[in-house]
N, C-alpha and C positions, 0 to 999 in steps of 0.2 A: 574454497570460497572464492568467488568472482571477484578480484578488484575493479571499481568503478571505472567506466574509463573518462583517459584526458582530455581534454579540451583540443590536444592533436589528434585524437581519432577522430572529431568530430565529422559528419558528412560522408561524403563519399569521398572516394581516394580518386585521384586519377585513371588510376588503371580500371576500377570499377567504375567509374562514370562513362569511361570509352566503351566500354564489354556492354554496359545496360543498353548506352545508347545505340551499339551497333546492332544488338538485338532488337530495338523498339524500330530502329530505321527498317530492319529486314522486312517485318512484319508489315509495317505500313507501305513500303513498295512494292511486297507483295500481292497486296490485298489492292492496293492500284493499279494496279498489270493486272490482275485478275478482273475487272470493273471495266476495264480498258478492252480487255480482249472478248467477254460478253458483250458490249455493245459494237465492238468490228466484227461481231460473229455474223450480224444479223444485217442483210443487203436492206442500203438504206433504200433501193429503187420497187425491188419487188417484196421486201422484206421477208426471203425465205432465208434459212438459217445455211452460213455456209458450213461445211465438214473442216475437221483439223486434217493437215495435211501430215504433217507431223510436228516436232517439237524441237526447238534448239536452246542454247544459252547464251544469255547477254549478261556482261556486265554493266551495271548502271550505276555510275558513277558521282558521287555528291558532294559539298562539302564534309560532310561527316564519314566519310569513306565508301566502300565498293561493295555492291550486294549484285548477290548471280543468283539470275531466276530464271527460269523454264518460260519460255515463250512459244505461241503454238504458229505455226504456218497455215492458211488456210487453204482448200482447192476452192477453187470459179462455185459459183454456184450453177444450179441447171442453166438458169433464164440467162445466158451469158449477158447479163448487164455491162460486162466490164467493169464495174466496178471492186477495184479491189482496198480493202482496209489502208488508209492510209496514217504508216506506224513510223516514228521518228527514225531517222536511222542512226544519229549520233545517241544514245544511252547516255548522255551527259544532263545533269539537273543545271538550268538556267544560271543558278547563284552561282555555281561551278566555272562554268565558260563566264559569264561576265569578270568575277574575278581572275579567272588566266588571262584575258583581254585586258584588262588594269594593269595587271603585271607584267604584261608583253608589254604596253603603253610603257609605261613607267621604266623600265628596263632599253627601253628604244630611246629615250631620252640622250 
């Protein structure tokens, strides 16, 4: 038989609230890099679709920790526009670098 549980199990535990949340963060950077790289697929000048050139890894970095996704490279397309996807090169989320900036501040002090 189950005893009820305490008013200390209540919730999530730490260790579980880190595991959910760094699964729920994957997911949603995912699906944003994916959203991201369908609309640089597609040349804003002549809007023919470019080809993957191939595919490499970035970590991207958050406050809630590091998620590694597949990102694709693209080739030129025919019409050489020149135009090519322009994709951040630092993989850092904003809330990220603002607070290392506070804390270098702070720390220079």
């Amino acid at each position: 038989m189950e005893s009820a549980p305490s008013i200390d199990a209540l919730g999530l535990s730490l260790a579980n609230g880190k595991a959910f949340l760094s699964k729920l963060q994957t997911q949603v950077v995912c699906a944003q890099i994916a959203a991201l790289n369908s609309r640089n697929r597609i040349c804003p000048v002549c809007k023919s679709q470019r080809h993957v050139k191939d595919y490499h890894h970035v970590a991207f970095r958050s406050l809630y920790g590091k998620v590694c996704a597949r990102v694709p490279r693209f080739e030129p397309t025919s019409c050489h526009c020149q135009t090519a996807p322009q994709l951040r090169q630092r993989w850092m989320s904003a809330e990220l670098e603002f607070v290392q900036s506070q804390l270098a501040a702070t720390l220079a002090k």
